[in-house]
Structure formats: C-alpha cells, structure tokens
ChimeraX commands (.cxc) that place a marker at each C-alpha (Angstrom):
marker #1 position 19.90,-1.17,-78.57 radius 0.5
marker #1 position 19.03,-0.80,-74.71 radius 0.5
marker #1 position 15.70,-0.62,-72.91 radius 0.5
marker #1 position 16.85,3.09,-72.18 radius 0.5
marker #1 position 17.60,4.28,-75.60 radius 0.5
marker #1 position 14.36,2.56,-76.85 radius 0.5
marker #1 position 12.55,4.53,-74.09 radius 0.5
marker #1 position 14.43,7.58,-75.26 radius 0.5
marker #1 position 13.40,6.55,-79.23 radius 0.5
marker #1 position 9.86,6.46,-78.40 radius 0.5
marker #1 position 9.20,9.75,-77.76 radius 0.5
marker #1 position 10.10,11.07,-80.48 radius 0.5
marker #1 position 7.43,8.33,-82.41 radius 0.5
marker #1 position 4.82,11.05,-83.25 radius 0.5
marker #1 position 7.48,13.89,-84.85 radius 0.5
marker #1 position 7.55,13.59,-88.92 radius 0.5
marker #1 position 9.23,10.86,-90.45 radius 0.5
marker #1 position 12.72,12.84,-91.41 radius 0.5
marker #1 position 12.97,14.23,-87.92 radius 0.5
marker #1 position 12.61,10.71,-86.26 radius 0.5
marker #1 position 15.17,9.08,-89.34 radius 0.5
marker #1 position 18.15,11.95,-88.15 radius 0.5
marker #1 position 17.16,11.18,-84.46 radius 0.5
marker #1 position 17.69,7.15,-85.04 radius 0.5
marker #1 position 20.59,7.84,-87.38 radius 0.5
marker #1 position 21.73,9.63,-84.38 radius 0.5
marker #1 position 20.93,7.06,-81.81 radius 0.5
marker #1 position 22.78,4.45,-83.69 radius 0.5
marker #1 position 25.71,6.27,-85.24 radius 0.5
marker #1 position 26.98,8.18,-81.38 radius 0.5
marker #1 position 27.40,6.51,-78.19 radius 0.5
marker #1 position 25.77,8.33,-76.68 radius 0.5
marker #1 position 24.85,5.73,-73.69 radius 0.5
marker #1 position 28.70,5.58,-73.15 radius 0.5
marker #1 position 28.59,9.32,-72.48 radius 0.5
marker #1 position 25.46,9.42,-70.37 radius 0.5
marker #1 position 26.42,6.73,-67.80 radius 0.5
marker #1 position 29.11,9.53,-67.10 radius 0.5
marker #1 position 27.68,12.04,-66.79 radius 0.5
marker #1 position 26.89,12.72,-62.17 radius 0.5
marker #1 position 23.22,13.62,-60.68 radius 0.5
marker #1 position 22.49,17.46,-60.03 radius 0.5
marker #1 position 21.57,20.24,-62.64 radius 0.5
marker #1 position 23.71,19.10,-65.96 radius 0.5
marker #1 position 23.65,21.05,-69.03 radius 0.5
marker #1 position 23.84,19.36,-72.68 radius 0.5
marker #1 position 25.63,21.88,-74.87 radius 0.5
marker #1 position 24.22,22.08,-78.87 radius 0.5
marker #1 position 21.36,19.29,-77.61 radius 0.5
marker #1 position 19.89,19.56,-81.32 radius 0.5
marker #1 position 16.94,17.47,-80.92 radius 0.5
marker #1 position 17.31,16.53,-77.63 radius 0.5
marker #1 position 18.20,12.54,-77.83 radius 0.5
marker #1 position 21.38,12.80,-75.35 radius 0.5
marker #1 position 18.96,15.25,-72.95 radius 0.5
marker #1 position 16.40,12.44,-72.67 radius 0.5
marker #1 position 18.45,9.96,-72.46 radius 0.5
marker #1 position 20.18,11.40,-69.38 radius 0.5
marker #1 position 17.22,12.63,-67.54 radius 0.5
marker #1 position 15.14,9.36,-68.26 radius 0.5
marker #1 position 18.46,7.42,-66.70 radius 0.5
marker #1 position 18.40,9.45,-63.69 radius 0.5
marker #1 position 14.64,10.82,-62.92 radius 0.5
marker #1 position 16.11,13.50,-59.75 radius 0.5
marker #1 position 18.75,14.78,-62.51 radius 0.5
marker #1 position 17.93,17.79,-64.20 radius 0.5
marker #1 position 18.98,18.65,-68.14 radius 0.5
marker #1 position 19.25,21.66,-69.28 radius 0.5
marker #1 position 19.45,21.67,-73.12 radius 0.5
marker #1 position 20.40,24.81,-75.73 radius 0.5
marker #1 position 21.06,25.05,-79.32 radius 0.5
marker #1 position 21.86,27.24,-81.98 radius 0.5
marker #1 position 19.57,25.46,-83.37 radius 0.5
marker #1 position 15.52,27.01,-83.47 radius 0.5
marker #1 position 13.86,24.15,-85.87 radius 0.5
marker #1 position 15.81,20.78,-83.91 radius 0.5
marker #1 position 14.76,22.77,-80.69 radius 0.5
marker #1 position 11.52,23.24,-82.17 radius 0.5
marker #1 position 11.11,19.52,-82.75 radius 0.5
marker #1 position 12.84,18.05,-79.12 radius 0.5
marker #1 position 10.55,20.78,-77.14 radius 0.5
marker #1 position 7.97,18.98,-78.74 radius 0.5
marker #1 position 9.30,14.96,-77.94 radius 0.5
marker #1 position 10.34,15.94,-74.68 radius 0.5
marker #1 position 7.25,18.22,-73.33 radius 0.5
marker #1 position 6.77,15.20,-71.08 radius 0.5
marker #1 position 9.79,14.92,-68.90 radius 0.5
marker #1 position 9.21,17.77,-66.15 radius 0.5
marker #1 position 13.23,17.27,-65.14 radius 0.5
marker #1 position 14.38,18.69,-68.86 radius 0.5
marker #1 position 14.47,22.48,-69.89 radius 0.5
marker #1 position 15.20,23.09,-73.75 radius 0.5
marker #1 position 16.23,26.80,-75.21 radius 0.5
marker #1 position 17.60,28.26,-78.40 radius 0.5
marker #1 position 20.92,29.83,-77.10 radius 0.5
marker #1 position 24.60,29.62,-77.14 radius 0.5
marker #1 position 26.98,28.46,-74.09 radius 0.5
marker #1 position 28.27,32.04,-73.75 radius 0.5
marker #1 position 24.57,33.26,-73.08 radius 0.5
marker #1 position 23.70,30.14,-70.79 radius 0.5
marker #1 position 26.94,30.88,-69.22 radius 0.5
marker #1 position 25.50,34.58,-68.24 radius 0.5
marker #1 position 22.59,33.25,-66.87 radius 0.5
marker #1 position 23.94,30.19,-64.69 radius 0.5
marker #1 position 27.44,31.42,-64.20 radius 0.5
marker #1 position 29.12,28.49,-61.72 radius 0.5
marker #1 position 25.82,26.57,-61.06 radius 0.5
marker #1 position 26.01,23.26,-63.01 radius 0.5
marker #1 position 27.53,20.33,-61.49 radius 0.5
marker #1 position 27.73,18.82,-65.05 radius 0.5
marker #1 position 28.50,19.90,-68.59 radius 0.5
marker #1 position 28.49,17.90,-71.58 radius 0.5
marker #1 position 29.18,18.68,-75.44 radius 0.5
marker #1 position 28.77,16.01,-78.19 radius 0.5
marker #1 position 29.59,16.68,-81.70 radius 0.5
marker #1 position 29.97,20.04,-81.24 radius 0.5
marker #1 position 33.38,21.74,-81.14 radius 0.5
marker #1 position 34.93,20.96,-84.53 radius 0.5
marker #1 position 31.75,22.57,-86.18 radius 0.5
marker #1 position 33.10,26.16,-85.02 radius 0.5
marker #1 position 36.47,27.48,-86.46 radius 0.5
marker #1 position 39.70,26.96,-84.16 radius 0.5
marker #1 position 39.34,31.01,-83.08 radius 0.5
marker #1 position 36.16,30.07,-81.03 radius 0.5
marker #1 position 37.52,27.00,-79.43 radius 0.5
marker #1 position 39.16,28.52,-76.29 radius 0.5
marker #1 position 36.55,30.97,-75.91 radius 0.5
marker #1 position 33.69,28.25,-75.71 radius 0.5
marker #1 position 35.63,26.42,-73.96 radius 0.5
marker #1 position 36.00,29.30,-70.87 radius 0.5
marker #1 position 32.12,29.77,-71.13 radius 0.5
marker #1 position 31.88,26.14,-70.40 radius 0.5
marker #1 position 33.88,26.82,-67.75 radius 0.5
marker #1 position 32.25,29.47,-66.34 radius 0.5
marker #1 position 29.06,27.20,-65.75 radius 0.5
marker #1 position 30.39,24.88,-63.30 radius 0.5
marker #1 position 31.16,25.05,-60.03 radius 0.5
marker #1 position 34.32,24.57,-59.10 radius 0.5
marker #1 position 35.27,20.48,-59.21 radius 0.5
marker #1 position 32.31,20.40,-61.68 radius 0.5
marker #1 position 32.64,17.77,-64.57 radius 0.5
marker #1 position 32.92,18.65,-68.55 radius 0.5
marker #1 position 32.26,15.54,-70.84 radius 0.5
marker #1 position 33.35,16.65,-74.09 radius 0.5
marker #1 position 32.83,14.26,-77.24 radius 0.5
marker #1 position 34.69,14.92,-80.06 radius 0.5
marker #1 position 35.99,12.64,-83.22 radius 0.5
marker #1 position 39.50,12.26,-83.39 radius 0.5
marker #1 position 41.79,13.21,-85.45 radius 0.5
marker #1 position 43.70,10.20,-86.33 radius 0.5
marker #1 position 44.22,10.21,-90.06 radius 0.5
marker #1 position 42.72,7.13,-90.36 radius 0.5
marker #1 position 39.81,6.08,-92.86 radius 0.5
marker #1 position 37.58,6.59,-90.12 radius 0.5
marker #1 position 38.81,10.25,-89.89 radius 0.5
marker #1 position 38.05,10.87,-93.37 radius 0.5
marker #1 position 34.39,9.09,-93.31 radius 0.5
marker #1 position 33.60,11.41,-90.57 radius 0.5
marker #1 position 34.28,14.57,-92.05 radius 0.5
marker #1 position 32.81,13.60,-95.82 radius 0.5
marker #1 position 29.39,12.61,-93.66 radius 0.5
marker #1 position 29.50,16.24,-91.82 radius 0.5
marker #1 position 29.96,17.76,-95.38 radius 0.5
marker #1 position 26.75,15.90,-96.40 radius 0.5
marker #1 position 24.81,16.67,-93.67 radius 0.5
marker #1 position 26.17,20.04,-92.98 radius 0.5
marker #1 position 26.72,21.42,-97.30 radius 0.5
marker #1 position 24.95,19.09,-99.16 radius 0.5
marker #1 position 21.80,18.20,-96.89 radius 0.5
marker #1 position 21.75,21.54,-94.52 radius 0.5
marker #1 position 20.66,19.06,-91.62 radius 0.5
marker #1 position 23.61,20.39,-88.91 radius 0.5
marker #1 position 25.00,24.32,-88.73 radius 0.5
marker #1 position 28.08,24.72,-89.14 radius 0.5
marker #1 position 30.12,28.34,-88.80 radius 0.5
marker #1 position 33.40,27.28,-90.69 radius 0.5
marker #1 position 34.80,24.67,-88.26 radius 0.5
marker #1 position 34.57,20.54,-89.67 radius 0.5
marker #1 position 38.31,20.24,-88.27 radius 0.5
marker #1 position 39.19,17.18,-86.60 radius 0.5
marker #1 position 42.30,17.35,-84.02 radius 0.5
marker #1 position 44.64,14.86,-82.49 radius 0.5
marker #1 position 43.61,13.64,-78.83 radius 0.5
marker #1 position 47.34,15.57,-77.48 radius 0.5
marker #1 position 45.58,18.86,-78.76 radius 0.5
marker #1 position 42.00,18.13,-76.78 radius 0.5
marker #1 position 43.94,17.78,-73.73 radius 0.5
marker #1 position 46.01,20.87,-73.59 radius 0.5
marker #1 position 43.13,23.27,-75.13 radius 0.5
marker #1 position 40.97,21.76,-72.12 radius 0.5
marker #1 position 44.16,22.25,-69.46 radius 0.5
marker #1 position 44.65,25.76,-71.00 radius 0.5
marker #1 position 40.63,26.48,-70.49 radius 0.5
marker #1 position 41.17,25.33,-66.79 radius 0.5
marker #1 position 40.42,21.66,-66.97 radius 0.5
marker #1 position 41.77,18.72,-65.26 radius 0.5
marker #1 position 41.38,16.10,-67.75 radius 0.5
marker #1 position 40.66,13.09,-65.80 radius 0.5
marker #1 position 40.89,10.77,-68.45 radius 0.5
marker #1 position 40.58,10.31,-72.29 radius 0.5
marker #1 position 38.78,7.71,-73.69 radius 0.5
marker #1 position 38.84,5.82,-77.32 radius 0.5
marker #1 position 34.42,5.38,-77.82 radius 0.5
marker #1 position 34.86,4.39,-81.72 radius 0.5
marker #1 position 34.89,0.34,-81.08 radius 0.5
marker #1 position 31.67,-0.73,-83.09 radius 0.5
marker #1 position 31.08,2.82,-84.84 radius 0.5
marker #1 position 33.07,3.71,-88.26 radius 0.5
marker #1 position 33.42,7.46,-86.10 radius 0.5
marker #1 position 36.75,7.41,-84.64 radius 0.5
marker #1 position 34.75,8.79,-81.66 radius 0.5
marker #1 position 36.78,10.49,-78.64 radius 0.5
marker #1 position 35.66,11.54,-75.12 radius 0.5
marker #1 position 37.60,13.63,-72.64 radius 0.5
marker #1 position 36.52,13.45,-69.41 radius 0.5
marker #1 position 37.82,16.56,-67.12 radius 0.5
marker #1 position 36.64,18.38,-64.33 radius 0.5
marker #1 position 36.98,22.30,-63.75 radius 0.5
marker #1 position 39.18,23.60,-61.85 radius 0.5
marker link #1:1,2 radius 0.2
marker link #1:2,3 radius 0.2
marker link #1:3,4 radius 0.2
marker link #1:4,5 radius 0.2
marker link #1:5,6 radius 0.2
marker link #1:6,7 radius 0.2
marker link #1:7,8 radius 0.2
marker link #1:8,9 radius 0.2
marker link #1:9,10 radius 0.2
marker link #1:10,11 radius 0.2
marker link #1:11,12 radius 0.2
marker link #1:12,13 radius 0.2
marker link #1:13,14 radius 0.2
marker link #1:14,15 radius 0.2
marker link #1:15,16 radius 0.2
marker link #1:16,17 radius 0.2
marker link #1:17,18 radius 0.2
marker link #1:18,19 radius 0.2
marker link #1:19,20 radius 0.2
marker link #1:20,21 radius 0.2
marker link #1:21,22 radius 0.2
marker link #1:22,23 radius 0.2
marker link #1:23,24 radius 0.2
marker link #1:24,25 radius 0.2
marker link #1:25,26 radius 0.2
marker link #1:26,27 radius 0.2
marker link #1:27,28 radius 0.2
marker link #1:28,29 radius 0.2
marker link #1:29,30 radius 0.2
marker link #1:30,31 radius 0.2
marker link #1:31,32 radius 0.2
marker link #1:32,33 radius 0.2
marker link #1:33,34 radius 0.2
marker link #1:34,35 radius 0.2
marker link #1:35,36 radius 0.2
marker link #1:36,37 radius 0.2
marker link #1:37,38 radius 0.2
marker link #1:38,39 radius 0.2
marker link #1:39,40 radius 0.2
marker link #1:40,41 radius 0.2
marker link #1:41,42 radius 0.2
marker link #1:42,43 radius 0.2
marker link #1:43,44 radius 0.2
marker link #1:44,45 radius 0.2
marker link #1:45,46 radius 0.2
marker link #1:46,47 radius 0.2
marker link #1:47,48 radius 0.2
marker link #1:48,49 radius 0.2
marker link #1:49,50 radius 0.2
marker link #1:50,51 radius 0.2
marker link #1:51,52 radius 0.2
marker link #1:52,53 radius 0.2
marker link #1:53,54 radius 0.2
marker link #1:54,55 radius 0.2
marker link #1:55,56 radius 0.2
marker link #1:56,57 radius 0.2
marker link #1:57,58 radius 0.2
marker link #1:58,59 radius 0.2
marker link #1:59,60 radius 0.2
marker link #1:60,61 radius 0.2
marker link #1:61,62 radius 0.2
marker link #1:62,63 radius 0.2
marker link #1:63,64 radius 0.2
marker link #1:64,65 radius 0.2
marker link #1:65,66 radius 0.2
marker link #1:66,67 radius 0.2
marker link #1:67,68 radius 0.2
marker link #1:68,69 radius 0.2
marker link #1:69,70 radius 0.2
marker link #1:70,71 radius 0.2
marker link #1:71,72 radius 0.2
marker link #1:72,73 radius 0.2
marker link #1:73,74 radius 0.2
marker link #1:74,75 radius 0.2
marker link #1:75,76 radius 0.2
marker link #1:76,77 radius 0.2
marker link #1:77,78 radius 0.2
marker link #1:78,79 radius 0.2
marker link #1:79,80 radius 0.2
marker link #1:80,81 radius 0.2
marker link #1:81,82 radius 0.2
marker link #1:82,83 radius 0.2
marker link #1:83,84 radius 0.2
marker link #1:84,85 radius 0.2
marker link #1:85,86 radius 0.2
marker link #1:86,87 radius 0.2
marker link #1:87,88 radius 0.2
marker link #1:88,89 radius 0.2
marker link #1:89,90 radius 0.2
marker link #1:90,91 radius 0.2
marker link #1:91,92 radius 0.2
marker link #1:92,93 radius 0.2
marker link #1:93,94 radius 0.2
marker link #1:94,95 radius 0.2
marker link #1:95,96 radius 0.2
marker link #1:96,97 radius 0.2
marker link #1:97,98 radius 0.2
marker link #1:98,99 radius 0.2
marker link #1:99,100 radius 0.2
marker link #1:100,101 radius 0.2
marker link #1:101,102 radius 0.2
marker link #1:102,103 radius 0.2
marker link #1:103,104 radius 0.2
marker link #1:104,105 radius 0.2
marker link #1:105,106 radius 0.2
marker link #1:106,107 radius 0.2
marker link #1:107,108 radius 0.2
marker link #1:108,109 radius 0.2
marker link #1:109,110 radius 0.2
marker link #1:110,111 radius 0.2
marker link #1:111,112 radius 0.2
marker link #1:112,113 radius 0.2
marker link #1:113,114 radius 0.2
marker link #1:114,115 radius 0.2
marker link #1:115,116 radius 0.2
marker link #1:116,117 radius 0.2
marker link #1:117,118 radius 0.2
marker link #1:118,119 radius 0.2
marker link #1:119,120 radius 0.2
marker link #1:120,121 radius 0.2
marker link #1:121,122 radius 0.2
marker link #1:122,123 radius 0.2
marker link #1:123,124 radius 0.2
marker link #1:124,125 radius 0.2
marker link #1:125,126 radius 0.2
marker link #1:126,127 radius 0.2
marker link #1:127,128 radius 0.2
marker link #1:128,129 radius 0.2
marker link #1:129,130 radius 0.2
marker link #1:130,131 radius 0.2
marker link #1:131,132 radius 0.2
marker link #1:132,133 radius 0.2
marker link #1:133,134 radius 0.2
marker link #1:134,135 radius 0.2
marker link #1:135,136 radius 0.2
marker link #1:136,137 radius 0.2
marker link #1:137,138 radius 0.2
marker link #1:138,139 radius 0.2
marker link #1:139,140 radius 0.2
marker link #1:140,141 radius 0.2
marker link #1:141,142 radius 0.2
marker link #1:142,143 radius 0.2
marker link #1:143,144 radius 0.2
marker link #1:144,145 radius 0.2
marker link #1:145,146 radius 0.2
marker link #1:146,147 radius 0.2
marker link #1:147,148 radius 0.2
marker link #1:148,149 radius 0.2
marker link #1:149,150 radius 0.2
marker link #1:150,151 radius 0.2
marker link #1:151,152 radius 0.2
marker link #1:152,153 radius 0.2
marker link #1:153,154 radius 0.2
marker link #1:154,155 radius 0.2
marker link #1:155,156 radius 0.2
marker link #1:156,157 radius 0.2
marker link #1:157,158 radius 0.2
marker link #1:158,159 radius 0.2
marker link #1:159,160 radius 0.2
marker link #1:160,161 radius 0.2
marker link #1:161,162 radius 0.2
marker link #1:162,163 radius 0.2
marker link #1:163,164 radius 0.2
marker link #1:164,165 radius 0.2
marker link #1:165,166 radius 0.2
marker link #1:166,167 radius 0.2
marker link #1:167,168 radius 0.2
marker link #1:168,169 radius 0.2
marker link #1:169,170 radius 0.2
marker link #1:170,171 radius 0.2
marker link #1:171,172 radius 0.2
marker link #1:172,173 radius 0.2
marker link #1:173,174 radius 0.2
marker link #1:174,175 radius 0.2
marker link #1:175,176 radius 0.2
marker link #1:176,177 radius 0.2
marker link #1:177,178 radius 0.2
marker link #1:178,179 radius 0.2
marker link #1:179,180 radius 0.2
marker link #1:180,181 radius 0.2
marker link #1:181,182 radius 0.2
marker link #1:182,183 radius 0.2
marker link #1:183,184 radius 0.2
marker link #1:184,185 radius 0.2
marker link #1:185,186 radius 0.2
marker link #1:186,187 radius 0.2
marker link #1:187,188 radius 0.2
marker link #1:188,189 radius 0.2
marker link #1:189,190 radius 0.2
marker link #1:190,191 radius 0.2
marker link #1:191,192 radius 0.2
marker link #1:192,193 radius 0.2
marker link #1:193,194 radius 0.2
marker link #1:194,195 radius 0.2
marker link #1:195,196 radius 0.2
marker link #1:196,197 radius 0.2
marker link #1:197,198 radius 0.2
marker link #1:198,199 radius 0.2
marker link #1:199,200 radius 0.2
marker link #1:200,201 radius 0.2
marker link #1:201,202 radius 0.2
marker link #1:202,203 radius 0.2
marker link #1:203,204 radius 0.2
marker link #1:204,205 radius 0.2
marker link #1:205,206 radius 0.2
marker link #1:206,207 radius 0.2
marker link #1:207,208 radius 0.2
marker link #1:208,209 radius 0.2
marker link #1:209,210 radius 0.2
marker link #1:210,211 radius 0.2
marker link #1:211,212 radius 0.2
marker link #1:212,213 radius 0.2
marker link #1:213,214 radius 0.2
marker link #1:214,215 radius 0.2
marker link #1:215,216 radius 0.2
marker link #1:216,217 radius 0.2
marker link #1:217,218 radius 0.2
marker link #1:218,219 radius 0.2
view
C-alpha cells in the first residue's frame, strides 16, 4: 500500500476496532488511489464519502485542494468527522447531492462518486445524476466509479458482498438499487445527464471487483 494511503489509514487509528476493519477493508478492496490521482485542484466534492477514506486521501494528496464530503449516512459521518477533524481543507455533512446541489449550485470544479449509484433504484439514476450536474461549473469534471456489469464471476462476487454488507451485516444503505450495468449504459445515462465522457476506464486488474470508472466532464 502507498505512503499516502498509509497516511490516510492512520487517522483513523484511534476510531473502534470495527470502524477501522470496514475502513481497511475499504482501503484494500477500491482503488481508490487510481481515482484520486484524477481527480484536479479547486473545491471537489466526494459524493456518499461514508467514512471519509477517499476525502482524506484526496485532500492529504493535494494540501490547497478542498473536499467537500456528504452522506446519507449520520453514524459513518459521525465516525470520519471524527478521523478527519484534523485536516482544515475537508468539510464533512450528512446530506444528499440534490441538497448539496441547492447550496453550491455550479461551484465545484470537481465531483466524484464511488460505489454509489447502483445502491439507488434505476428511477433515481438520471435525477442524481442532473444534481451532480448542477454542482459544477461548466467544463467541471465528474469521476464516477461504478462496478461493471459484465456477467462475469467477478460481477456476481460483487453483488453477493453488497448483499452481506448491505442485508445481512447493515454496514452500507441501500434504497432498492444493488444493480450492476454494462459500461455502454454508464456512458449514455452520463451523455443524457449532460456529460462528455472523456474516457472509460477498466480499474478491476488486482481486485476480484470488476471495478469501472468514467471519467466525463459537464457540459
């Protein structure tokens, strides 16, 4: 693992044991450094942070960036307010994208969202999609990390582990999503939203996640 995630790992070293295990599980199961190194300067927001471990990572990589993080989330909130009280360049709230988006309507220079989309139904998809929209200023960039839908046996790992964690274990919310859609479908739901997708990129070498990231940039 890198210097930076280490740095990132540490500060979560005085939470309770099963919030630091999901944050390492976390650490090690995402790529989340892939996404990061991404991800411009300016004001970025990190969309369903949970506890925080793509925030810090981002504003510990670039000290003059600053992270804005929300979840749905109070308790993981809760818990990265509390590892990250001593960066000054990150900002963590309990909120949706559609109230951020009424707040700092066409202000961010960066968006990302990690593990996030295929936990709502389909119906919400455009919709969240437009508030993300209606963040960024215009030629603003939207990192969006999703896991494919390939059929493959990495497919079907993936969404037996979200069952776990999201049924069996109550660690993630879910609100009836936990589907999993070809990389063809990403791109036009993000061109439909008003994204240029820049480029799409296969993340899942090393991972048994079939792990997916479209890179686009509003419109």
């Amino acid at each position: 693992m890198s210097g930076l995630m280490d740095q990132a790992l540490k500060l979560y070293a005085h939470l309770p044991a099963s919030e630091r295990f999901h944050v390492h599980a976390r650490a090690s199961s995402a790529p989340l450094l892939a996404v990061a190194s991404r991800m411009p300067s300016g004001t970025v927001a990190d969309i369903g942070c949970g506890h925080g471990l793509l925030s810090a990572v981002m504003a510990l990589a670039v000290p003059e960036r600053r992270v804005l993080g929300v979840d749905l989330d109070e308790r993981k909130v809760h818990w990265a307010r509390q590892a990250l009280s001593g960066l000054p360049n990150v900002t963590l709230d309990v909120g949706s994208v559609e109230e951020l988006a009424k707040t700092q309507p066409h202000t961010l220079d960066a968006v990302v969202v990690c593990d996030v989309l295929y936990l709502l139904p389909e119906a919400k998809w455009p919709g969240f999609l437009e508030s993300v929209r209606g963040l960024l200023k215009p030629g603003g960039r939207f990192l969006l990390k999703e896991v494919e839908g390939d059929r493959s046996w990495k497919h079907a790992k993936a969404l037996a582990q979200e069952w776990v964690m999201v049924s069996l274990l109550g660690r993630t919310k879910a609100s009836g999503g936990m589907v999993l859609k070809p990389r063809v479908d990403g791109v036009r739901l993000l061109r439909d939203a008003g994204f240029e997708v820049r480029e799409v990129v296969g993340l899942g070498e090393g991972y048994t996640t079939p792990h997916l990231l479209y890179d686009a940039e509003a419109r």
